[in-house]
Backbone as CSV, one residue per row, in Angstrom:
resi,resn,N_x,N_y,N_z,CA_x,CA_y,CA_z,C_x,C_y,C_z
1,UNK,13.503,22.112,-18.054,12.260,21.457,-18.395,11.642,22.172,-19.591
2,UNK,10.965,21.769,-20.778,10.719,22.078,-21.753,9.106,22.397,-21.617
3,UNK,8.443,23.407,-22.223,7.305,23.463,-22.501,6.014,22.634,-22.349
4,UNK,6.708,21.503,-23.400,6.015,20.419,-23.093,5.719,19.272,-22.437
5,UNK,6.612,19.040,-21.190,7.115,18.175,-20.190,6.357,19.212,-19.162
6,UNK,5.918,20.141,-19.109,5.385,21.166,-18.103,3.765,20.812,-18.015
7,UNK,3.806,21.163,-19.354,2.844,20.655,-20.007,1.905,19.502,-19.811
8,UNK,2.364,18.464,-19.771,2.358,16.835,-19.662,2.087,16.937,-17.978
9,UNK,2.972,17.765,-17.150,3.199,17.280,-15.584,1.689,18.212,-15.409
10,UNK,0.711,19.456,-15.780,-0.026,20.013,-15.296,-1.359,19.251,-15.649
11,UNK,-0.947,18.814,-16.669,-2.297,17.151,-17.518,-2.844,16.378,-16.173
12,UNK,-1.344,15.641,-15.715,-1.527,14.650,-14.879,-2.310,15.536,-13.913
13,UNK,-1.752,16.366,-12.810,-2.205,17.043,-11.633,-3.827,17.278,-12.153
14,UNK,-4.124,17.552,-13.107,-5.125,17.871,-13.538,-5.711,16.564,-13.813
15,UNK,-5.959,15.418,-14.244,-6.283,14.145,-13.934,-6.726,13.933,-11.946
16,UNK,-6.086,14.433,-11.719,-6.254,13.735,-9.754,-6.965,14.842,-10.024
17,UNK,-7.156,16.401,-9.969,-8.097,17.333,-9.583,-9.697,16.648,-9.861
18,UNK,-9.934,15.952,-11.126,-10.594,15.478,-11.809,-11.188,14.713,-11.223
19,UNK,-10.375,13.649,-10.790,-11.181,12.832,-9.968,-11.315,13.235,-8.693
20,UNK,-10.737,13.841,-7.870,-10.934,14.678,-6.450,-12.523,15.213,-6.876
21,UNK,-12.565,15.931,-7.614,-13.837,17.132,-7.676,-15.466,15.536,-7.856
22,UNK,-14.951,14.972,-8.351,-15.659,13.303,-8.297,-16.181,12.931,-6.521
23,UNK,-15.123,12.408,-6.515,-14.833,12.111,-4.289,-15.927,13.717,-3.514
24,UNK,-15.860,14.948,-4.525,-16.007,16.098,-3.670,-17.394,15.796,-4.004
25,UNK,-18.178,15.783,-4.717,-19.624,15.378,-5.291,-20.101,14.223,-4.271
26,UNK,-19.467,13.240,-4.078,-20.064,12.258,-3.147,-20.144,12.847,-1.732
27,UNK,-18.955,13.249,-1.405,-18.867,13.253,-0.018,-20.135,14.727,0.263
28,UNK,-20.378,15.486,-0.269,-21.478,16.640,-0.806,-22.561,15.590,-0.401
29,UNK,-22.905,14.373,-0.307,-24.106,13.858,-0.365,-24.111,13.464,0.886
30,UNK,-23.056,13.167,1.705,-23.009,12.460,3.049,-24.042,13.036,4.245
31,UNK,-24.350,12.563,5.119,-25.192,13.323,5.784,-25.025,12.384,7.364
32,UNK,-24.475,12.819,8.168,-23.812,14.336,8.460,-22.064,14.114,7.434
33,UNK,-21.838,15.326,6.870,-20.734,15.635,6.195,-19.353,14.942,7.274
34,UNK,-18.416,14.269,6.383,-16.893,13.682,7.283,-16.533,15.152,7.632
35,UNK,-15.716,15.140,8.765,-14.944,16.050,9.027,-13.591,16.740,8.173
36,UNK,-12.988,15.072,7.820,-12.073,15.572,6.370,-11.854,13.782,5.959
37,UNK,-11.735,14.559,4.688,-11.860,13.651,3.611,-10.433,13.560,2.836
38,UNK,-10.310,12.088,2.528,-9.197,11.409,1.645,-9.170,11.955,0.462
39,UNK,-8.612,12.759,0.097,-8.391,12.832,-1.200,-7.203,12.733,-2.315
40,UNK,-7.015,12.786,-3.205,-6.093,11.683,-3.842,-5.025,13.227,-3.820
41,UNK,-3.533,12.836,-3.435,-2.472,14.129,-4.085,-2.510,14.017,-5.108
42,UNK,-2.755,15.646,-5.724,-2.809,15.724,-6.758,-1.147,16.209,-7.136
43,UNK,-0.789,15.617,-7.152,1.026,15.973,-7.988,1.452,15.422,-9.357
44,UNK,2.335,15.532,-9.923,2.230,15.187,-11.045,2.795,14.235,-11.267
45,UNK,2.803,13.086,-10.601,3.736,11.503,-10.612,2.343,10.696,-11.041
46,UNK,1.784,10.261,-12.252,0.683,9.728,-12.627,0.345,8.319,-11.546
47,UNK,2.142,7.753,-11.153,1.725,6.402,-10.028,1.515,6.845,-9.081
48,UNK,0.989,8.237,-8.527,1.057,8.103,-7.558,-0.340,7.814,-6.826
49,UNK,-0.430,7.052,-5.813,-1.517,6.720,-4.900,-2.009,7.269,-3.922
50,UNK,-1.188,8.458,-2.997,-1.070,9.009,-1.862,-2.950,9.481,-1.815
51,UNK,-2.794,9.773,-0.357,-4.240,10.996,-0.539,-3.649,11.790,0.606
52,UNK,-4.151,12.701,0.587,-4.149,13.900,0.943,-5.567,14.227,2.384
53,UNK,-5.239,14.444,3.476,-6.823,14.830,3.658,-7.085,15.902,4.555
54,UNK,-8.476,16.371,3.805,-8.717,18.070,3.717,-9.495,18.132,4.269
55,UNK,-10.416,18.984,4.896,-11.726,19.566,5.297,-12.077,20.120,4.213
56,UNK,-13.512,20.213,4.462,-14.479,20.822,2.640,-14.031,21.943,2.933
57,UNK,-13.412,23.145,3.483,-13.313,24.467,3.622,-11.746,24.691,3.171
58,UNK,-10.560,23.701,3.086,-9.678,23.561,2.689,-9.783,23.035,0.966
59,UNK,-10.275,22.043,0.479,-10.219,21.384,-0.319,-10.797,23.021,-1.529
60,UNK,-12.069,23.506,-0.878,-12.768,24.306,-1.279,-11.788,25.919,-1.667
61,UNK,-10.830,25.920,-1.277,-9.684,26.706,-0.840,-8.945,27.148,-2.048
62,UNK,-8.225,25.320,-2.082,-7.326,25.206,-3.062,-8.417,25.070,-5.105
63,UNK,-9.507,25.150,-4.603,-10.080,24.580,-6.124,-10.613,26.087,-6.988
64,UNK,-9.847,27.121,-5.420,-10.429,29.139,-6.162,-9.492,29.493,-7.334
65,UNK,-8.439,28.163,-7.644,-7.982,29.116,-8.851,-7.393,27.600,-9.538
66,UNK,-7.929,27.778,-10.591,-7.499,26.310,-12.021,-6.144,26.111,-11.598
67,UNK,-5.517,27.243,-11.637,-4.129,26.162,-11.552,-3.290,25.786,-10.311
68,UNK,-4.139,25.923,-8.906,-3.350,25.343,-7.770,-3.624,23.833,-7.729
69,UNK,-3.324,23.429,-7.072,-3.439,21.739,-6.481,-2.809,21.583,-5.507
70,UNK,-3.449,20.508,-4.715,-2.695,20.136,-3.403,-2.002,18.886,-3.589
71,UNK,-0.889,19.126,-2.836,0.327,18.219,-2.764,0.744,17.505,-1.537
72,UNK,1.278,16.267,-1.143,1.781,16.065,-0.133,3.251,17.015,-0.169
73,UNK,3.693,17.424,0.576,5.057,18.276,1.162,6.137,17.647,0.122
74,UNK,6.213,16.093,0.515,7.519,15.656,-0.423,7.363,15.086,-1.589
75,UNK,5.812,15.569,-2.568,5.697,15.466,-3.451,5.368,16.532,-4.738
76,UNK,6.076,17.637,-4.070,6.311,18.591,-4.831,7.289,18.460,-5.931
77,UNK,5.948,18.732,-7.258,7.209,18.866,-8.327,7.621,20.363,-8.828
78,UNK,7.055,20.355,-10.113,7.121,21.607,-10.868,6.302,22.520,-10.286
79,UNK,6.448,23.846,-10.065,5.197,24.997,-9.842,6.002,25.662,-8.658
80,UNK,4.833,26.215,-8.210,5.828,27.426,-7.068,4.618,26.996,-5.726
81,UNK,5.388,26.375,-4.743,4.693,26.214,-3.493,4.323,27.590,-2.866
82,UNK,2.984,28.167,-3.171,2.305,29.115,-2.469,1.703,29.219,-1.121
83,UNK,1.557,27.865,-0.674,1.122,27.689,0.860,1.348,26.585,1.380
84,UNK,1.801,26.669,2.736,2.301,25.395,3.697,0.813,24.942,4.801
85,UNK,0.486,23.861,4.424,-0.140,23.441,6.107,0.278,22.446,6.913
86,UNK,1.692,22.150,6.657,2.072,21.144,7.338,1.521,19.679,6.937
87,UNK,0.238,19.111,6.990,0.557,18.145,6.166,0.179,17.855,4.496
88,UNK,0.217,19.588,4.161,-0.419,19.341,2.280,0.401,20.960,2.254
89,UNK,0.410,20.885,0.980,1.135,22.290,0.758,0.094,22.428,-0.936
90,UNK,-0.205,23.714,-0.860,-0.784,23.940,-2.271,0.501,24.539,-3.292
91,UNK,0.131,24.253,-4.819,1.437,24.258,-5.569,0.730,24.991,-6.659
92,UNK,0.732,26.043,-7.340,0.838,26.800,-8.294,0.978,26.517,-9.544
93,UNK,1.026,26.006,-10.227,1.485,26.069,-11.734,1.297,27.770,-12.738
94,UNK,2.861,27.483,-13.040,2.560,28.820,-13.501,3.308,28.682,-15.209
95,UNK,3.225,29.606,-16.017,3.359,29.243,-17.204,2.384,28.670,-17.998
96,UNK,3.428,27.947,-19.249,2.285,26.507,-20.053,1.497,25.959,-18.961
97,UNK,2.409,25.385,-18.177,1.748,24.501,-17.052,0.401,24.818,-16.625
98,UNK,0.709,25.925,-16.224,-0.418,26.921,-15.289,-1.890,27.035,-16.254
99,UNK,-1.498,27.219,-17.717,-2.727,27.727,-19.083,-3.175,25.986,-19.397
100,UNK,-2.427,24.697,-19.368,-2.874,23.389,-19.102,-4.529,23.583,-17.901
101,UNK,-3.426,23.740,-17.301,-4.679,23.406,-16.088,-5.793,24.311,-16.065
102,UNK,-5.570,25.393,-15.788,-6.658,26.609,-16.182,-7.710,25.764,-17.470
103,UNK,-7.210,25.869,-18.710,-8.017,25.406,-19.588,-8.400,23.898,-19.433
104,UNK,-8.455,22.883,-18.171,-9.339,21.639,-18.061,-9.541,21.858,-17.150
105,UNK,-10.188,23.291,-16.082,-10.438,23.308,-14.998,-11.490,22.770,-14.805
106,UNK,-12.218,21.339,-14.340,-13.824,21.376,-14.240,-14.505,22.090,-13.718
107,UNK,-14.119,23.496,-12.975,-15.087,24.424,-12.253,-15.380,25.773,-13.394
108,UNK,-14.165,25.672,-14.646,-13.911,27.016,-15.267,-13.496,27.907,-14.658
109,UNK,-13.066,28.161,-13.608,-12.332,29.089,-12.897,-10.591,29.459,-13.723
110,UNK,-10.316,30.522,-14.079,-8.758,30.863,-14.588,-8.177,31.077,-13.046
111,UNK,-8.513,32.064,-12.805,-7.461,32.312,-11.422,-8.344,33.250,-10.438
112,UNK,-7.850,32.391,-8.844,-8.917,33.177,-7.998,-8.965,34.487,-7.523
């Protein structure tokens, strides 16, 4: 995989973070708060539709460092799977990939 195909795949993941942190702002308003919430996998297949769903203490978890994202299990692409929960696994980007995402983190966070 080339630089820039790494590149391109940490964009996308970073697109779903984007709109996740969106979904995370609303559901922030709910009253009483869902228990867990739909949120879109963030992997790097731009069709993809899946969601993912987290508790705010999970979701809140994966967003301590720019370049993780959560994945469904069999939608792991590029990156290094750092944690299993059985039904989401968080995924790493490391490299270009990893400095993509870091630098469009909407929280500004580099690494937790």
């Amino acid at each position: 995989m080339t630089s820039s195909d790494e590149e391109r795949r940490a964009a996308n993941e970073a697109t779903f973070r984007d709109a996740n942190e969106r979904i995370r702002e609303a559901e922030l308003e709910l009253s009483p708060p869902l228990e867990r919430v739909p949120y879109l996998c963030e992997c790097d297949d731009v069709q993809c539709r899946a969601t993912v769903s987290l508790t705010a203490r999970e979701y809140e978890h994966v967003r301590e460092n720019g370049a993780t994202f959560a994945v469904l299990p069999a939608h792991v692409g590029e990156g290094d799977v750092i944690e299993e929960h059985g039904h989401y696994v968080v995924v790493l980007k490391s490299a270009a990939g990893g400095e993509v995402a870091r630098s469009v983190d909407p929280r500004g966070k580099g690494t937790g």
